[in-house]
C-alpha positions in Angstrom: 108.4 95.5 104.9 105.9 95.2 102.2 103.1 93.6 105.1 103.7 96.7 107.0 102.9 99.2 104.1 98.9 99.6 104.7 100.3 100.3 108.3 102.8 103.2 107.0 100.3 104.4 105.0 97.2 105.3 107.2 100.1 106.3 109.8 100.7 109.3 107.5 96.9 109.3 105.8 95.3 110.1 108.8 97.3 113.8 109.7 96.9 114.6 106.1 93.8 114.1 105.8 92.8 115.7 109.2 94.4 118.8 108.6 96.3 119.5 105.1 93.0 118.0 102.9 90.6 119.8 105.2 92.8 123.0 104.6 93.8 124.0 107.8 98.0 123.4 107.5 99.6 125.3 104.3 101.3 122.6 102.0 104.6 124.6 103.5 104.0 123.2 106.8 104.6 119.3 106.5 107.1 119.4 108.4 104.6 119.5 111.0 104.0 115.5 110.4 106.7 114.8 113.1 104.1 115.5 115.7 101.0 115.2 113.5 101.9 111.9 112.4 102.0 110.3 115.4 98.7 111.5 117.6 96.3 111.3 114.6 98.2 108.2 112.6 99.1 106.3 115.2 95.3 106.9 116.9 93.4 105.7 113.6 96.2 102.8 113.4 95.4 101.5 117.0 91.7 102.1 116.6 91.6 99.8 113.6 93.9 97.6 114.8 92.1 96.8 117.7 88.7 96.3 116.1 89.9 93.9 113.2 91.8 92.1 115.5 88.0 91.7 117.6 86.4 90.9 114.1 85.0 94.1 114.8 83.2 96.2 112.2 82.5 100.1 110.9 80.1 100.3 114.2 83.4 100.1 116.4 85.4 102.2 114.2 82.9 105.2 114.5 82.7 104.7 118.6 86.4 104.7 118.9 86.9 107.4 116.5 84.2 109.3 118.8 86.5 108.3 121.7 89.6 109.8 120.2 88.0 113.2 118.9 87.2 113.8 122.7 90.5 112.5 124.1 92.3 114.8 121.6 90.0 117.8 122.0 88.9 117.7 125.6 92.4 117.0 126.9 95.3 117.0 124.2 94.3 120.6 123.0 91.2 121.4 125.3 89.9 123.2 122.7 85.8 122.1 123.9 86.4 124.5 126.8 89.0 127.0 125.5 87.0 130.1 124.9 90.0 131.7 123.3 92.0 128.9 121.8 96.0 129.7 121.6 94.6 133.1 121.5 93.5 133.1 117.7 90.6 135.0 118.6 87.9 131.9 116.6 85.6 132.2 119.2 84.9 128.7 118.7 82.5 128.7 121.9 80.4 131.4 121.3 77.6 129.8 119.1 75.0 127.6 121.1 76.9 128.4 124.0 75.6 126.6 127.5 77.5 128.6 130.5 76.6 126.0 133.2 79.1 123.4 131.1 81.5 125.9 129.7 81.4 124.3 125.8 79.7 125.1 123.2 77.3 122.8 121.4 78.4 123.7 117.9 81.8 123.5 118.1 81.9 120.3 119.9 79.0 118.7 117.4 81.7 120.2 114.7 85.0 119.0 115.8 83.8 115.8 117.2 82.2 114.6 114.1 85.8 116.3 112.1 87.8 113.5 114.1 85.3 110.8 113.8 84.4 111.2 110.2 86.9 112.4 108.4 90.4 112.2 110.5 89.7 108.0 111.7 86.8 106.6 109.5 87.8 108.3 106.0 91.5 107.7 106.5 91.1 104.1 107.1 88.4 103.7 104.8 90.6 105.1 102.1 93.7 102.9 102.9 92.1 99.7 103.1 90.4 100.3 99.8 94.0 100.6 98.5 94.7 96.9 100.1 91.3 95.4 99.6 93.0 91.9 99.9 93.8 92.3 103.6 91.0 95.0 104.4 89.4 92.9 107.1 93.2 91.8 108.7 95.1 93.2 111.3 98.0 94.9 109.8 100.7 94.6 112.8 101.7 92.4 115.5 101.9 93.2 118.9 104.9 94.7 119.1 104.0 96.7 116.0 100.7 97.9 117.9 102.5 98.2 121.1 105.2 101.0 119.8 102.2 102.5 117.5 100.6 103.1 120.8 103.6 104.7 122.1 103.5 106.4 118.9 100.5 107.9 119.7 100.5 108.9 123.1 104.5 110.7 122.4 102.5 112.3 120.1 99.5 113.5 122.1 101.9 114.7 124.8 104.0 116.7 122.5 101.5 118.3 121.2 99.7 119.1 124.6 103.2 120.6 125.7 103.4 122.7 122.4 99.4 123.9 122.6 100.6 124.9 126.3 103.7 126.4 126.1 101.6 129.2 123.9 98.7 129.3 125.5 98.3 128.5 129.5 94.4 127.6 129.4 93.7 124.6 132.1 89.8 123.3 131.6 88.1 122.8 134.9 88.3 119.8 137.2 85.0 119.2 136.5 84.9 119.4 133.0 88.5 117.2 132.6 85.9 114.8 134.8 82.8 114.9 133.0 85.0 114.4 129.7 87.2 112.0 131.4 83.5 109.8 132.0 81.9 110.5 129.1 85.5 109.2 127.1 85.2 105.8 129.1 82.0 105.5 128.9 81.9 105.8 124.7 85.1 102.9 124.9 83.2 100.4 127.2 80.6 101.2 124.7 82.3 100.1 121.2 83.1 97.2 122.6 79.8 96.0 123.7 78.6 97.0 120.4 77.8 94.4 117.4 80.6 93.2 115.7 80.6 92.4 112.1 79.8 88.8 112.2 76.5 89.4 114.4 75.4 92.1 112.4 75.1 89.6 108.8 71.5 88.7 108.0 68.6 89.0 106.0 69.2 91.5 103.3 66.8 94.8 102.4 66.4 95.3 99.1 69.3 95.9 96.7 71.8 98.6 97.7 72.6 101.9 95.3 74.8 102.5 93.0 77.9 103.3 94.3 78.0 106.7 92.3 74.7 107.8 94.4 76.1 106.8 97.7 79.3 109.0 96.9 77.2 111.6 96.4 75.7 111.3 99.2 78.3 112.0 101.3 79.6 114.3 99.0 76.5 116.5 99.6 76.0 115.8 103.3 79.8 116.4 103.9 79.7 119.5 102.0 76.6 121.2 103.8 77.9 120.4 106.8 81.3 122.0 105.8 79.2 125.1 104.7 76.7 125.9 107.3 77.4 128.8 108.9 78.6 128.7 112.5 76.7 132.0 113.3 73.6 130.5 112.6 73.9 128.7 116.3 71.4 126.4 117.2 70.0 126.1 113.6 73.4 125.0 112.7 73.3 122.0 115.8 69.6 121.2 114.4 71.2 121.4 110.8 74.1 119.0 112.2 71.9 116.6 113.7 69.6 116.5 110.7 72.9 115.4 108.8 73.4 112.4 111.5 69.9 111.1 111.2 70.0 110.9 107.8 73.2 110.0 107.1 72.9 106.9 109.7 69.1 105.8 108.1 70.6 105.8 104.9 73.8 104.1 105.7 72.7 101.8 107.7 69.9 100.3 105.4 72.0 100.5 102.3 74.8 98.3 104.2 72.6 95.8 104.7 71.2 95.3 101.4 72.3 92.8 98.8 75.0 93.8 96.5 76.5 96.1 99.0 80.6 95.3 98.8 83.7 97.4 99.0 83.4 99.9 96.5 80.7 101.4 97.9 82.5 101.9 101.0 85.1 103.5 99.1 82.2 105.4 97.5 81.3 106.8 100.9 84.6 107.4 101.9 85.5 108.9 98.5 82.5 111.9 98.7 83.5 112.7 102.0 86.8 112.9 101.7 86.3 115.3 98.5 84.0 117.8 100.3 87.2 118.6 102.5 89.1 118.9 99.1 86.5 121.3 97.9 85.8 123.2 100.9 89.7 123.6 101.4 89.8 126.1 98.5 86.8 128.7 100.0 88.5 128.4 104.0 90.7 130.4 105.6 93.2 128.2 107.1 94.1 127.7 110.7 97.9 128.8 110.0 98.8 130.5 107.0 96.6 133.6 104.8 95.1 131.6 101.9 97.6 132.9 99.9 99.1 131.6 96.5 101.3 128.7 98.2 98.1 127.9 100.3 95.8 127.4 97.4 98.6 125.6 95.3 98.8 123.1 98.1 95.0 122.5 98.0 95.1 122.0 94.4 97.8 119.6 95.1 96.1 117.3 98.0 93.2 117.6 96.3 94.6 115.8 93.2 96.4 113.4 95.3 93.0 112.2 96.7 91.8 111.7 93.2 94.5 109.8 92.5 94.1 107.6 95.5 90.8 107.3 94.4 91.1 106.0 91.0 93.5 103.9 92.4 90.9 102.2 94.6 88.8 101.9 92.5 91.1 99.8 90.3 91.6 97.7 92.8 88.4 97.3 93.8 
């Protein structure tokens, strides 16, 4: 049992992460894990599964957790092309809107890069930091990844059937299509991308200190949290800004010397804490930011800082 704990562990990291540390769920609603659990743990279990299995690196990660933010948001809640989503009245679509597709550009930059960064890449960032000896391993066999699967897609169709049963939207054939392609096309991708093995060469320099790449990510994290959806295209320039910098910066500092573990962590860590932050200043998805709501954030934000020291110890 104790070999399958990192396994347990992202299975319920991930939905916690994805929506009660980003502040959307009330701390009342846990219960909600019974379908949670499932889609976003068992999605960021079989992504990292399969890519330590391939000696596959954080490149692959990133390109399957881009795969999974569209297979959850262009078919499990359709939410790209939902102009009225469960009728909550967000008007998600309505900044840098592009008829002729039906989506728009900021709320797919935004929720795309929720999933990738934050509900996949910072969950299993965090959890293998808390089992640094085996952070490079696959975690379960194949009949453990086999039922995780199953895991996850029980847990994509329930929630499909629940997002439908209050809200009758169907996206286009076209669009279900064009997402359908673009979903393939990002999987055939991350696994012709270079694993971690091919990419170990010469070293640039001498990487940061750990404390200036959490910050990094802290602050890029947080301004992209904080920009204002109603400033449109500014706000996809301000987005893709983020991505260019963020992916220079990253990218040389992991391949200079003294790079290691904890600055992972580190990166992991500031990202992870701009959601804790930005929880308290949100209105969440369910709930009215009430007392209990903001007595929940306090408490998932101090469980993250826990898990962080923790890492850090074991690092």
């Amino acid at each position: 049992m104790k070999r399958l704990l990192p396994a347990i562990g992202l299975f319920f990291v991930a939905p916690l992460v994805a929506e009660f540390l980003l502040g959307d769920l009330p701390i009342d609603m846990l219960g909600a894990l019974v379908v949670l659990a499932p889609m976003y743990g068992g999605g960021a279990l079989v992504i990292r599964e399969i890519v330590r299995r391939r000696g596959g690196g954080w490149l692959n990660i990133f390109a399957l957790g881009l795969a999974y933010a569209i297979f959850e948001e262009a078919f499990t809640t359709q939410t790209l092309f939902n102009p009225n989503y469960l009728h909550l009245n967000l008007h998600l679509l309505e900044p840098a809107y592009i008829p002729a597709l039906g989506i728009g550009v900021w709320w797919t930059m935004h929720v795309l890069t929720l999933h990738t960064v934050w509900s996949v890449s910072v969950s299993i960032a965090l959890v293998e930091a808390l089992a640094p000896d085996r952070a490079t391993q696959p975690w379960l066999g194949r009949l453990g990844l086999a039922v995780t699967a199953a895991l996850f897609l029980f847990g994509a169709a329930a929630s499909a059937a629940i997002g439908l049963r209050q809200d009758s939207f169907r996206a286009s054939s076209a669009q279900f299509v064009s997402a359908g392609i673009i979903f393939a096309g990002v999987v055939a991708a991350s696994f012709r991308l270079p694993r971690r093995q091919v990419l170990d060469g010469p070293r640039l320099g001498f990487a940061p200190s750990p404390w200036l790449a959490g910050a990094a990510a802290l602050a890029a994290g947080s301004i992209f949290l904080v920009t204002p959806r109603q400033w449109g295209w500014c706000t996809v320039g301000v987005y893709a800004f983020l991505y260019v910098v963020m992916i220079a910066l990253v990218s040389r500092w992991s391949r200079s010397a003294g790079w290691s573990g904890l600055h992972r962590l580190a990166l992991a860590g500031g990202a992870a804490l701009a959601y804790a932050w930005h929880a308290f200043i949100q209105m969440p998805a369910v709930g009215n930011g009430g007392t209990v709501d903001r007595m929940g954030n306090a408490v998932f934000a101090g469980a993250l800082i826990v898990v962080l020291v923790v890492c850090v110890r074991k690092s």
